[in-house]
C-alpha positions, 0 to 999 in steps of 0.5 A: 533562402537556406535559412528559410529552409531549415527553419521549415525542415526544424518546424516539421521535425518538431511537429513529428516529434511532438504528435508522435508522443504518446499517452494513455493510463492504466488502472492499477486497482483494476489490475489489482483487483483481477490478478488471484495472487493479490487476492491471495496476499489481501487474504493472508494479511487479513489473517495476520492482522486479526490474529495480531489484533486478537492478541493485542485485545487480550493483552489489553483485556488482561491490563482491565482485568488487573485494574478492577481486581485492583480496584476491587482490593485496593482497600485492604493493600498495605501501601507498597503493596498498592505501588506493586500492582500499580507498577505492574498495571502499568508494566502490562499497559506499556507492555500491550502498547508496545506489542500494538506498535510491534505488530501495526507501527509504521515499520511493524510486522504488518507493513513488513508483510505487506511488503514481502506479499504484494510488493513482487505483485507491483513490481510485476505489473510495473515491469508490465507496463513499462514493456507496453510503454517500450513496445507502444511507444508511450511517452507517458503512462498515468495510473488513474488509481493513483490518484492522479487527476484526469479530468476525462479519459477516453477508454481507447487509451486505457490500456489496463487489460493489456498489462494484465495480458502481459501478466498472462491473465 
């Protein structure tokens, strides 16, 4: 009889438990889109990026420009004098490369900026979201942005436009 008991007791603390769980999901590129300082940033580093670029196209102009001279007078070099401006087509070539890499390389000057401008926008609407799942309540949160596969959502559980009001949008 006691074991009958507690065996009901533990079945409905478990039901309780297990219907209590909440979920629901955000869209990050939604909020993204809505906050004016990721804007902001999306626009700084687009003018970093073409003004890096612009220079990085001259460099490589600059390589092209060199070759066809030398093209153009290569006939009438003495031999160390073809190796010279061989070399340094080559240096300026290596040189342009490298700038390329320093500027849009995996750890370059791009990456280094996007971090410095949009990472504090993340980090704000992840402490956001984190806050509504602790007030809500919310077992899980899904980023639907993120490429997560949600087969169907129902827009009650989305809950986008209340990190955005925890933001102060």
């Amino acid at each position: 009889m006691k074991r009958t008991i507690l065996t009901s007791i533990m079945v409905v603390i478990i039901t309780q438990l297990a219907l209590s769980q909440r979920f629901a999901y955000v869209d990050t590129e939604y909020i993204l889109n809505k906050l004016p300082s990721y804007q902001t940033a999306l626009t700084k580093l687009d003018g970093f990026s073409k003004t890096w670029q612009k220079e990085i196209e001259d460099k490589f102009a600059e390589v092209e420009r060199k070759y066809k001279e030398f093209q153009n007078e290569k006939v009438l070099l003495s031999e160390d004098m073809k190796k010279a401006r061989e070399e340094e087509i080559v240096q300026l070539e290596k040189a342009s490369k490298d700038l390329k890499k320093k500027y849009f390389g995996v750890d370059g000057e791009l990456f280094k900026k996007r971090e410095e401008l949009v990472k504090p926008i993340q980090e704000e609407i992840y402490n956001a979201i984190k806050q509504l799942a602790a007030e809500g309540n919310y077992a899980m949160i899904f980023d639907v942005a993120a490429g997560a596969t949600l087969l169907y959502t129902d827009e009650k559980y989305d809950v986008s436009d209340d990190v955005l009001k925890k933001i102060n949008l």
